[in-house]
C-alpha positions as a LaTeX table, in Angstrom:
\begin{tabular}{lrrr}
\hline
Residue & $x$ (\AA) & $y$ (\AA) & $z$ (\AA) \\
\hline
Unk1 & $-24.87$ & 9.77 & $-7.25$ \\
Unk2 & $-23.51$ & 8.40 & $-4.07$ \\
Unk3 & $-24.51$ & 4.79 & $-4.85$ \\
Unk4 & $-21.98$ & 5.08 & $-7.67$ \\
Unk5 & $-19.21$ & 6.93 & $-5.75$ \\
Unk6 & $-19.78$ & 4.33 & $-2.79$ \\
Unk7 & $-19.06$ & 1.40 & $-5.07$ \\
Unk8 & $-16.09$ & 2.70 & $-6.86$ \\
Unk9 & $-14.61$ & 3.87 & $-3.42$ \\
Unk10 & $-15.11$ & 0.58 & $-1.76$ \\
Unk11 & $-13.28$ & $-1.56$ & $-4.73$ \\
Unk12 & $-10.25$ & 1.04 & $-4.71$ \\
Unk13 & $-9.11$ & 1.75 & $-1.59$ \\
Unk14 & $-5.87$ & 1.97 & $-2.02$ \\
Unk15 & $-2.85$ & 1.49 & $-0.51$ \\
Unk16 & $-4.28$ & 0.37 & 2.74 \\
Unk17 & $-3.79$ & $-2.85$ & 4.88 \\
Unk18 & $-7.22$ & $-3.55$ & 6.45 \\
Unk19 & $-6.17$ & $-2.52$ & 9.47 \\
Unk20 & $-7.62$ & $-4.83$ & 12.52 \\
Unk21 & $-9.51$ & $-7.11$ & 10.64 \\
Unk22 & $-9.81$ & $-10.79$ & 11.35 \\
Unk23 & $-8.09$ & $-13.21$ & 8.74 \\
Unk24 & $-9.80$ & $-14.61$ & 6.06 \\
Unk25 & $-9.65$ & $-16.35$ & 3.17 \\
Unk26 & $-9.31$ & $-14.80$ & $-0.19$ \\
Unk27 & $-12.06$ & $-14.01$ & $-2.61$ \\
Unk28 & $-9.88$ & $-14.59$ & $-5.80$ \\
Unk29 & $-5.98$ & $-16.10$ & $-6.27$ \\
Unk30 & $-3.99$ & $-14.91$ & $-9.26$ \\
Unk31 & $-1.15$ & $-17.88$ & $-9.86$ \\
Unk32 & 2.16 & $-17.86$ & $-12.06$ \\
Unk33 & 2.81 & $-21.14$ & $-13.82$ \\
Unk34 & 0.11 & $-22.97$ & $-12.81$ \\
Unk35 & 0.80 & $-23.09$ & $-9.06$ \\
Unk36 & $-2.15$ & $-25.05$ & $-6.75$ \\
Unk37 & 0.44 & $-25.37$ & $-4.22$ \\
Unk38 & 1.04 & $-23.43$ & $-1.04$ \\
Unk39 & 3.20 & $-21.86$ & 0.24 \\
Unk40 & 7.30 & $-21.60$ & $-0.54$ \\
Unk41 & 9.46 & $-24.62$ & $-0.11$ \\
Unk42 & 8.22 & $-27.43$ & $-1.83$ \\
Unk43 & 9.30 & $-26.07$ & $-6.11$ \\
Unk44 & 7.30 & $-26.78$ & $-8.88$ \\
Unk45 & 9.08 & $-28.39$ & $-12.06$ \\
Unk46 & 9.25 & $-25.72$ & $-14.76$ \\
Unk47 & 9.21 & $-28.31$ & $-17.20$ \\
Unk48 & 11.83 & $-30.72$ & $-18.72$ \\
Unk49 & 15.27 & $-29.73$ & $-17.97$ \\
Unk50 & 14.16 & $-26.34$ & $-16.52$ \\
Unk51 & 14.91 & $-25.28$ & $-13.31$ \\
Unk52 & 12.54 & $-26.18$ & $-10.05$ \\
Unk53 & 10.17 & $-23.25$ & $-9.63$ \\
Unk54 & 10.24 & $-21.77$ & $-5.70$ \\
Unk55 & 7.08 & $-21.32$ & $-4.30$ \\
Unk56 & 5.89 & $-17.65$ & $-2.89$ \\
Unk57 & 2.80 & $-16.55$ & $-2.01$ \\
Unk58 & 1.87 & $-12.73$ & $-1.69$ \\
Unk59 & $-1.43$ & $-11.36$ & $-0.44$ \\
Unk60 & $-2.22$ & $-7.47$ & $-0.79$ \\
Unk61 & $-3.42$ & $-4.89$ & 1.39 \\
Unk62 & $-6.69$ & $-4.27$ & $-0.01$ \\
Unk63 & $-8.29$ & $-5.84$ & $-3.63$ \\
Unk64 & $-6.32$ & $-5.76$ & $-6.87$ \\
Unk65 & $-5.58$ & $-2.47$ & $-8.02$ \\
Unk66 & $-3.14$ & $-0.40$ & $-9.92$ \\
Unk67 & $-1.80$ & 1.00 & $-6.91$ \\
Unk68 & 0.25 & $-2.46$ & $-6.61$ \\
Unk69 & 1.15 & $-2.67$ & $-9.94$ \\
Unk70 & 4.66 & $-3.29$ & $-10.03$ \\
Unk71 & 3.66 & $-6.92$ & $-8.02$ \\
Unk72 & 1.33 & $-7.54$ & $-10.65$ \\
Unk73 & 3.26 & $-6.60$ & $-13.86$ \\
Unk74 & 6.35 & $-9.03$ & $-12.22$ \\
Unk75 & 3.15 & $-11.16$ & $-12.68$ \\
Unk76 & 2.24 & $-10.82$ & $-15.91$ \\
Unk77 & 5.95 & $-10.27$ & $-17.81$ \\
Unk78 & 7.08 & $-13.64$ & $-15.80$ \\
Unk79 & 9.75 & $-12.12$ & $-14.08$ \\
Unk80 & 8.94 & $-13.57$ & $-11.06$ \\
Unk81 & 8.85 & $-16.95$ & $-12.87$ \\
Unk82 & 12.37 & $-16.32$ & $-14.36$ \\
Unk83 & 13.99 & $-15.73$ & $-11.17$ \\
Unk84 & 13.00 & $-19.02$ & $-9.92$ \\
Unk85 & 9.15 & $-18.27$ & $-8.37$ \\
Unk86 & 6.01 & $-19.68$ & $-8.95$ \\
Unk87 & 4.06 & $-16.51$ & $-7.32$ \\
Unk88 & 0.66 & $-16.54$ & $-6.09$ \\
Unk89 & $-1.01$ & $-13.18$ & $-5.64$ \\
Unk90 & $-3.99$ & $-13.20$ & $-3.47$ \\
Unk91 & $-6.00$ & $-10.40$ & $-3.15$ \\
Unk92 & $-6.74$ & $-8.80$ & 0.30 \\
Unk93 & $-10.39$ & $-6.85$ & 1.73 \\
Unk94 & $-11.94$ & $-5.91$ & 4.46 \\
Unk95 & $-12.01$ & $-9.29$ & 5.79 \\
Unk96 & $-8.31$ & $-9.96$ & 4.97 \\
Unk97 & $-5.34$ & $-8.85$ & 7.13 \\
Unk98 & $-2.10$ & $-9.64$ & 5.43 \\
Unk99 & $-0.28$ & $-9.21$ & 8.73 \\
Unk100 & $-2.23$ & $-11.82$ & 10.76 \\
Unk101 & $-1.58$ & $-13.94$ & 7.29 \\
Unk102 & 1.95 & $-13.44$ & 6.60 \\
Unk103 & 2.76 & $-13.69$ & 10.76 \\
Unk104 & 0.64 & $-16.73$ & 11.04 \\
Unk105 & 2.12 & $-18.55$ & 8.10 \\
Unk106 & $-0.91$ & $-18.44$ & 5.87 \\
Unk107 & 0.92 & $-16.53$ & 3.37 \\
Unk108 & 4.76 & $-15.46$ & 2.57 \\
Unk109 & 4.96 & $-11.92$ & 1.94 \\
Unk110 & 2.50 & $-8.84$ & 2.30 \\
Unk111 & 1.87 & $-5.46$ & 1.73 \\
Unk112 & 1.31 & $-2.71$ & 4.26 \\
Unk113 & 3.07 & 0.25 & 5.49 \\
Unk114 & 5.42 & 1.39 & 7.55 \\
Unk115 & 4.26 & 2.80 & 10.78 \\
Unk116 & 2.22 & $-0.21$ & 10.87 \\
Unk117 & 5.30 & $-2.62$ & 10.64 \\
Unk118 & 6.67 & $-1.14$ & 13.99 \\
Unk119 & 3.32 & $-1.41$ & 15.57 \\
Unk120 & 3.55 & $-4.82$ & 15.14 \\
Unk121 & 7.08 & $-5.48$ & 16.01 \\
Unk122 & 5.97 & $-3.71$ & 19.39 \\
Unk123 & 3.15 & $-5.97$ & 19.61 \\
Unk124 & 5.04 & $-8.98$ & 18.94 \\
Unk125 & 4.98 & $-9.79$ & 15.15 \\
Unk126 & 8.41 & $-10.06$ & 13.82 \\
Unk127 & 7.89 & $-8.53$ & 10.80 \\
Unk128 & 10.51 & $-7.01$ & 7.76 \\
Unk129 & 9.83 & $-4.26$ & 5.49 \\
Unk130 & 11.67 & $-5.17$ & 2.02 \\
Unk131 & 10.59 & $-2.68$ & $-0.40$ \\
Unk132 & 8.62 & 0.48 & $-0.39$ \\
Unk133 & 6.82 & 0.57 & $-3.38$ \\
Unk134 & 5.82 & 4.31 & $-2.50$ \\
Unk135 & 8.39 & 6.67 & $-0.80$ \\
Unk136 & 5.76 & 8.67 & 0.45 \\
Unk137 & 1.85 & 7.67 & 1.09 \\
Unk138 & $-0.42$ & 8.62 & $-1.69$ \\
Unk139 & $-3.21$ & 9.47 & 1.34 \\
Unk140 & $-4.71$ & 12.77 & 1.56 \\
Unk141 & $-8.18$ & 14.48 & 2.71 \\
Unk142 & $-10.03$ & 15.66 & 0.10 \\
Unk143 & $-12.55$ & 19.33 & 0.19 \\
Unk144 & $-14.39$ & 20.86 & $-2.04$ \\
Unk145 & $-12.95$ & 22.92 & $-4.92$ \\
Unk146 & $-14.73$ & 26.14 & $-3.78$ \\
Unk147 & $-13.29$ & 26.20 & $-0.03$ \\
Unk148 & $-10.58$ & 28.26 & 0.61 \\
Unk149 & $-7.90$ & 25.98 & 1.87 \\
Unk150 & $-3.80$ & 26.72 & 1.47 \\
Unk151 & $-2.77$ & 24.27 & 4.12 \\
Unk152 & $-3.29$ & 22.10 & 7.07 \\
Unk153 & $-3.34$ & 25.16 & 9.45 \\
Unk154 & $-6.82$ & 26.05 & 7.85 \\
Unk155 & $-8.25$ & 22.77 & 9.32 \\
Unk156 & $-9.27$ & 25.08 & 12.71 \\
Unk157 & $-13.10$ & 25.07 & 13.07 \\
Unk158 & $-13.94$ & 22.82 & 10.05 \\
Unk159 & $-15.45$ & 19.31 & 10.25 \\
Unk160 & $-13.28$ & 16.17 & 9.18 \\
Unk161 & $-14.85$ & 13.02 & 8.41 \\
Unk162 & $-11.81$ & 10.41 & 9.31 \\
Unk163 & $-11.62$ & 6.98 & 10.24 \\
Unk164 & $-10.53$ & 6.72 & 14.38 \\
Unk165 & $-7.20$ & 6.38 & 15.35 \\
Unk166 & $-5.53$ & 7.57 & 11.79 \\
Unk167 & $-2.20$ & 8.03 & 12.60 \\
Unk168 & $-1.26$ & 10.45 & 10.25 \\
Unk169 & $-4.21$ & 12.50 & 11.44 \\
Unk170 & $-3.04$ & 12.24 & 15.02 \\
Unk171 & 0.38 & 13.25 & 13.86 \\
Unk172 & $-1.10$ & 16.55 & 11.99 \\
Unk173 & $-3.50$ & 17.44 & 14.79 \\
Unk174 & $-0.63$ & 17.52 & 17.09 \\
Unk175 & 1.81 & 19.31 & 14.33 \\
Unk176 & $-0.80$ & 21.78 & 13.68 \\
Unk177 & $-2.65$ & 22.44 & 16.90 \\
Unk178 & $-5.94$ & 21.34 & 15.60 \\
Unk179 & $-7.73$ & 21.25 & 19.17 \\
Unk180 & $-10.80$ & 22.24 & 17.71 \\
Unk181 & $-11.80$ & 20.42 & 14.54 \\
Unk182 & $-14.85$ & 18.60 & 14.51 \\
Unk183 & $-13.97$ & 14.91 & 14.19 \\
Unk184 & $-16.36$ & 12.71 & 12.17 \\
Unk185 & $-16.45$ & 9.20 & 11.83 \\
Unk186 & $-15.91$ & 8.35 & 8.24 \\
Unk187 & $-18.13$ & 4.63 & 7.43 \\
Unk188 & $-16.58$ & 4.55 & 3.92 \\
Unk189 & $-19.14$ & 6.66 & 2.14 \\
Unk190 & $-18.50$ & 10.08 & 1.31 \\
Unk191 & $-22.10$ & 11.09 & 1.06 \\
Unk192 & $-21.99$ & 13.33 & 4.57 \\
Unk193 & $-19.11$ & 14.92 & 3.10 \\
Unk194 & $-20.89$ & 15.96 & $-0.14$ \\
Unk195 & $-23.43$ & 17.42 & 2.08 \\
Unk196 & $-21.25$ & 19.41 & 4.85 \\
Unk197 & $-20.49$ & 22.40 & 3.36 \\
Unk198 & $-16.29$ & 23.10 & 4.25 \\
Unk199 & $-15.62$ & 19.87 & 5.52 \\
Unk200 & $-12.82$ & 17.17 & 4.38 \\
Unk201 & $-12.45$ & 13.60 & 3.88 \\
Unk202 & $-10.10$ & 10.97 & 4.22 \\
Unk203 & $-8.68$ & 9.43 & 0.78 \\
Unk204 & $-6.30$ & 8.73 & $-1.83$ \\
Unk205 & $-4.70$ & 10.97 & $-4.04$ \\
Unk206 & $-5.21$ & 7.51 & $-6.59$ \\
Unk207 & $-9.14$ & 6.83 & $-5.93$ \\
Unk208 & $-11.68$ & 9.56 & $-4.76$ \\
Unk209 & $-10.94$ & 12.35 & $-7.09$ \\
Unk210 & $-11.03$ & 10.49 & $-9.99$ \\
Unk211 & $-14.73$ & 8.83 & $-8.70$ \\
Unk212 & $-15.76$ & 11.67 & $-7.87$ \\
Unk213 & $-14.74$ & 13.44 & $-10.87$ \\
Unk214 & $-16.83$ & 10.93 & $-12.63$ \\
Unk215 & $-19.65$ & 12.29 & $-11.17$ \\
Unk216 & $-19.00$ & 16.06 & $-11.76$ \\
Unk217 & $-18.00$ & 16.69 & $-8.20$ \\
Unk218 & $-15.14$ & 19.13 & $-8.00$ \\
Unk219 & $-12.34$ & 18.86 & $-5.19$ \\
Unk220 & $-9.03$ & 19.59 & $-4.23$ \\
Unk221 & $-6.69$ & 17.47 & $-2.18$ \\
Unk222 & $-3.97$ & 18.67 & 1.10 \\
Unk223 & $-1.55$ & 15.87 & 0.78 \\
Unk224 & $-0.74$ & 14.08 & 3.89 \\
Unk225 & 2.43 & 13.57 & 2.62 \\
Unk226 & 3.29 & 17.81 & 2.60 \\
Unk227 & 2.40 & 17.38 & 6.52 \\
Unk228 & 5.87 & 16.18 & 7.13 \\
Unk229 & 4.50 & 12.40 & 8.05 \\
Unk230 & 7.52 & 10.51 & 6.69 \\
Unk231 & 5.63 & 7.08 & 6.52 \\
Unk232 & 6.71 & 5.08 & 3.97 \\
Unk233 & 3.93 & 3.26 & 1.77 \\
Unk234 & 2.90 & 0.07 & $-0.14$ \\
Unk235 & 5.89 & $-1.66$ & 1.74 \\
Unk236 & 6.52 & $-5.58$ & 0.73 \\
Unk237 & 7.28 & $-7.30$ & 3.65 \\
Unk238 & 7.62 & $-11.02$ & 5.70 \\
Unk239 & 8.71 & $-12.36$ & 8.58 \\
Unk240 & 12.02 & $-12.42$ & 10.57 \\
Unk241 & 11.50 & $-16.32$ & 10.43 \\
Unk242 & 10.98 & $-16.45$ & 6.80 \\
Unk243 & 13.65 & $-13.96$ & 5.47 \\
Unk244 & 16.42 & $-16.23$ & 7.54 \\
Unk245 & 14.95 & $-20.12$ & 5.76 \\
Unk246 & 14.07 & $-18.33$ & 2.50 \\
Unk247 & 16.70 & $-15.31$ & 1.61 \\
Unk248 & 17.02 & $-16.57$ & $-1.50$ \\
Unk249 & 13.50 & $-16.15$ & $-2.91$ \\
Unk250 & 13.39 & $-12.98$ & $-0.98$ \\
Unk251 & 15.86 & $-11.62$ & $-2.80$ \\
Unk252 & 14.47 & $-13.42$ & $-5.91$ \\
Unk253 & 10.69 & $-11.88$ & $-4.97$ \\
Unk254 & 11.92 & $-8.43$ & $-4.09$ \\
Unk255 & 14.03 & $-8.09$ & $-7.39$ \\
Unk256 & 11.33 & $-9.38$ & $-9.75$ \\
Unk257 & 9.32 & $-6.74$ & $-8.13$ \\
Unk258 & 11.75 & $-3.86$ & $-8.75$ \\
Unk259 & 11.52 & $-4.98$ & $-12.09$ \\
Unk260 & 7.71 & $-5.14$ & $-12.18$ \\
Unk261 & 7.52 & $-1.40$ & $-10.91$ \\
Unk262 & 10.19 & $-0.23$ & $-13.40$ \\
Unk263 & 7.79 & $-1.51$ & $-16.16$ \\
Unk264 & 4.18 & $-1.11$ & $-14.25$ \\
Unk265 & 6.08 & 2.67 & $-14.79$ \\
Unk266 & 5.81 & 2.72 & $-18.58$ \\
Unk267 & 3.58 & 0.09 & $-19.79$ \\
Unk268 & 0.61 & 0.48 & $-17.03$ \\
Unk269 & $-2.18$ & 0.86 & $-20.00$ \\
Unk270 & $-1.09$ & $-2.79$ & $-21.14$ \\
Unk271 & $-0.50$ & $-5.00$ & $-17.31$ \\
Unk272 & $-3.90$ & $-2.68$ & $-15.77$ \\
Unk273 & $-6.56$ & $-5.11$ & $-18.10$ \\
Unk274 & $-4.37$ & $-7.64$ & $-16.28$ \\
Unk275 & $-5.16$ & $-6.66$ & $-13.00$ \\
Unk276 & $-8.40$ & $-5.86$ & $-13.83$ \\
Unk277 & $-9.45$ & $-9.92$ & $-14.43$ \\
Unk278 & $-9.42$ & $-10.20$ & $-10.96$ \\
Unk279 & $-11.57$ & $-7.07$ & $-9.80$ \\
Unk280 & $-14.11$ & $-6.68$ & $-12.36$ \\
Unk281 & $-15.79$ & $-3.90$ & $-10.05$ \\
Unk282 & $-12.82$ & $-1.28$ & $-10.68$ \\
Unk283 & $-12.64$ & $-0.48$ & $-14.46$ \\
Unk284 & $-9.42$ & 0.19 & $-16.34$ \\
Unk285 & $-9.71$ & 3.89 & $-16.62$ \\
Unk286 & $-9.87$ & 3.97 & $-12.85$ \\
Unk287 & $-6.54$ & 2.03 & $-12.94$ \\
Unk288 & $-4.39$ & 4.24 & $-15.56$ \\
Unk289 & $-5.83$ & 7.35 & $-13.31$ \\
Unk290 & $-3.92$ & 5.64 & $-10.48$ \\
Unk291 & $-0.75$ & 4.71 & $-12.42$ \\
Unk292 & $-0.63$ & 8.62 & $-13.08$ \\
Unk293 & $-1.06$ & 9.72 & $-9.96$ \\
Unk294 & 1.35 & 7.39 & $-8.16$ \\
Unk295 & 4.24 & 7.93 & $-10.58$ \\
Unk296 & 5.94 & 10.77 & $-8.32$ \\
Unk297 & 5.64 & 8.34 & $-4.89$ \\
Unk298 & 7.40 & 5.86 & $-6.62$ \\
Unk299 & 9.98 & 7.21 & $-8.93$ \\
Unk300 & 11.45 & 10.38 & $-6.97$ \\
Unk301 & 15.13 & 11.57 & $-7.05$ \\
Unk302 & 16.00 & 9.45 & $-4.20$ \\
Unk303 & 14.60 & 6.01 & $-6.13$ \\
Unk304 & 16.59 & 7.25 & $-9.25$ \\
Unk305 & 19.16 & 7.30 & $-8.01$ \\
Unk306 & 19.17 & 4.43 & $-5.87$ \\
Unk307 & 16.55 & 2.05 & $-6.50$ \\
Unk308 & 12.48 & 1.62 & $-6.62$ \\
Unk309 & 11.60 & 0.15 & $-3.55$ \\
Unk310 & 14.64 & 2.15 & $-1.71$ \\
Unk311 & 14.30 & 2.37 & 2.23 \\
Unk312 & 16.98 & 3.74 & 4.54 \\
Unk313 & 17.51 & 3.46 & 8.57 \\
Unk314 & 17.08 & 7.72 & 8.82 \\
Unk315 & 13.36 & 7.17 & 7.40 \\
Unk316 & 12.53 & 4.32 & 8.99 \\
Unk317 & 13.68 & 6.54 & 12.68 \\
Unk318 & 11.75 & 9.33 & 11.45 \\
Unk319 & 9.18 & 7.25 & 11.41 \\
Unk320 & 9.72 & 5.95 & 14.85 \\
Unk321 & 9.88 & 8.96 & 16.02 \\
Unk322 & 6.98 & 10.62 & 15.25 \\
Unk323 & 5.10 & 7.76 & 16.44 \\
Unk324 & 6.26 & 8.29 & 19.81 \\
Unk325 & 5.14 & 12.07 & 19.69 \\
Unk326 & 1.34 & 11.20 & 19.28 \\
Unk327 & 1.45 & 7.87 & 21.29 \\
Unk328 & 1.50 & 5.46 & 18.41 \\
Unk329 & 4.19 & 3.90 & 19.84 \\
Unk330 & 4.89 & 3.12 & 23.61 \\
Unk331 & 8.60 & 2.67 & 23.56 \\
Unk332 & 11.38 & 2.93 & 20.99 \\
Unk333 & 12.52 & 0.10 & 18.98 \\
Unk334 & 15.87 & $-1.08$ & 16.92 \\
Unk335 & 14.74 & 0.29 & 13.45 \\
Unk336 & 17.54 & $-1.82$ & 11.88 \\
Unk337 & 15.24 & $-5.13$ & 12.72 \\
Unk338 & 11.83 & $-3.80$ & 11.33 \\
Unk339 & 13.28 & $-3.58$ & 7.47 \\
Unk340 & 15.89 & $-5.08$ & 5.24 \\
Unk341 & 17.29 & $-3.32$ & 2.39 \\
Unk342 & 20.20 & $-5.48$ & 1.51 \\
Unk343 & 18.30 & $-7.15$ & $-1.47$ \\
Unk344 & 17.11 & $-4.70$ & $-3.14$ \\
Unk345 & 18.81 & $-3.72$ & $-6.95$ \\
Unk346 & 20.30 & 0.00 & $-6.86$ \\
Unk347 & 18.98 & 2.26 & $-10.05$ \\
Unk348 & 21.17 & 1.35 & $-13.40$ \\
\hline
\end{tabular}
C-alpha cells in the first residue's frame, strides 16, 4: 500500500517550490510554437506577415500538475502565443529551484509563494510576485478520519510528522501554544503516519487525500489556511531586472495567464490530458481531483470581483508580519518592491 501512496505523493506535490535545492536542469520542456530558443528577447517569426513572437520561459515549482493549470491551459488555448509569446514551460523537482533559476537568469518567470519571495528579497534576490494563482495555500496536515480533531488547539500532545523549518507550522505553533507536540521529521512518505495512531501529516488539500483515498485510507484535513497564515500561493513571479527590460511581455505573460486560469476553471477535464503528456506518473483523475479542490483558492469573492491572480499591499504586510513573529524574517522590508500588481486584468 505505501509503495503506491509514495509514488503518487512524490509526482504531486503540489504547490511547492523545492525549497533549498540546488539548480538543475529540467527533466522535460513543454514549448509554444515551436520555440528551441532561450530565453526572452530575441522573437521568433510567427510566420509570414505575422507578428515576431517574444520569447518567455517559465519553470514551475514542482512537476506538471493541475495545481498550475491556468499556466498550462494559456499553453494549450495559445493565448500566450496570441499576445505575442512563444512560452516555454519547464517543469521543476526536487532538483530544480525556480528561484536560483529565475534570479540567475536561467529562466524568466517562476512559481513559488509568497513568504518565500520576501525571504529572498532579504537575502538578496530581487524578486516580484505578479500573480497569485491561489489566494490562500491549498496546504494542510492531514489525520485520520476516526481522531477527534475540531481545530488546531487539539494538536497538544499528538505527534506531527512535518518537514523542518515549515513556516506555516512555526506560525501555528506559536498562534496556538503548541509547546508540546511531538515533532517528526516527515522524508516524503506517509507510511509512519499510517502507523502512529493520532498523529498528522503535512500535505495538500489537492494530493494526499485523494492518494490515499485510492487506497481506502480515510482522513480528514485542518486547513492551514483556517490558521490565519495569510500566505499567498502559486505566485508567478521574476526579477526586478527583468520586469524593468521586459514589462511588456510581463504584462503580455501575466494576462495570458489570467486567461488560462479563467478557463483551466471550466474546461480542466479537457487542458489536464494536456498536462498530463509531460508527467506520465500522475494520472488524469488525480488532476481533475485537484482542479476541484483548488477552485475556492482561486476564484473567491475577492478574485471576482477583482481579478484571478489579485494581490494587494495589506496581504502582502500581513504576510510580513507574521514572519517577523516566528523569526522568518530578521527585519522588515518595503512590501511595495516584493510584488507588482499593476498588470494584472480586473474581473469583467
Amino acid at each position: 500500500m505505501t509503495v503506491g501512496i509514495a509514488v503518487l505523493l512524490l509526482v504531486a506535490a503540489g504547490c511547492s517550490a523545492a525549497k533549498n535545492e540546488p539548480a538543475s536542469g529540467a527533466d522535460a520542456i513543454t514549448e509554444q510554437a515551436g520555440d528551441n530558443g532561450s530565453n526572452a528577447g530575441s522573437g521568433e517569426a510567427a510566420g509570414d506577415g505575422a507578428k515576431e513572437l517574444q520569447k518567455a520561459h517559465l519553470v514551475e515549482g514542482w512537476y506538471a500538475k493541475g495545481e498550475d493549470g491556468g499556466y498550462f491551459a494559456a499553453l494549450q488555448q495559445n493565448y500566450y502565443k496570441d499576445a505575442g509569446i512563444a512560452m516555454k514551460i519547464q517543469p521543476g523537482g526536487p532538483q530544480v529551484s525556480g528561484l536560483q533559476l529565475v534570479a540567475s537568469g536561467q529562466a524568466d518567470f517562476g512559481i513559488s509563494y509568497a513568504d518565500d519571495i520576501l525571504r529572498a528579497r532579504e537575502q538578496g534576490i530581487p524578486v516580484v510576485g505578479l500573480l497569485a494563482g491561489f489566494q490562500y495555500t491549498p496546504q494542510v496536515l492531514i489525520y485520520h478520519a476516526e481522531d477527534k480533531i475540531g481545530g488546531f488547539e487539539d494538536l497538544r500532545g499528538r505527534s506531527v510528522f512535518i518537514q523542518p523549518g515549515v513556516l506555516y507550522w512555526e506560525y501555528i505553533k506559536h498562534k496556538y501554544k503548541l509547546t508540546d507536540v511531538n515533532e517528526m521529521n516527515y522524508n516524503g512518505q506517509l507510511v509512519n503516519f499510517l502507523k502512529t495512531k493520532g498523529a498528522l501529516n503535512q500535505g495538500y488539500i489537492t494530493n494526499e487525500p485523494y492518494a490515499l483515498g485510492e487506497q481506502g485510507v480515510k482522513v480528514n484535513v485542518l486547513k492551514i489556511a483556517d490558521s490565519g497564515y495569510a500566505n499567498y500561493c502559486d505566485v508567478l513571479f521574476t526579477t526586478e531586472d527583468y520586469l524593468k527590460k521586459h514589462p511588456d511581455i510581463v504584462k503580455a505573460v501575466v494576462q495570458a495567464s489570467q486567461k488560462g486560469w479563467a478557463y483551466y476553471l471550466d474546461h480542466y477535464k479537457t487542458v489536464n490530458p494536456f498536462i498530463q503528456t509531460y508527467n506520465k506518473d500522475m494520472a488524469v483523475e488525480a488532476m481533475d481531483y485537484e482542479a476541484e479542490q483548488e477552485k475556492p483558492f482561486i476564484l473567491n469573492d475577492e478574485t471576482k470581483t477583482s481579478g484571478i491572480g489579485y494581490m494587494t499591499a495589506d496581504r502582502w504586510s500581513l504576510i510580513q508580519d507574521q514572519l517577523l513573529e516566528i523569526g522568518g524574517l530578521k527585519a522588515k522590508q518595503d512590501v511595495s518592491k516584493a510584488f507588482d500588481a499593476s498588470f494584472l486584468e480586473a474581473a469583467q
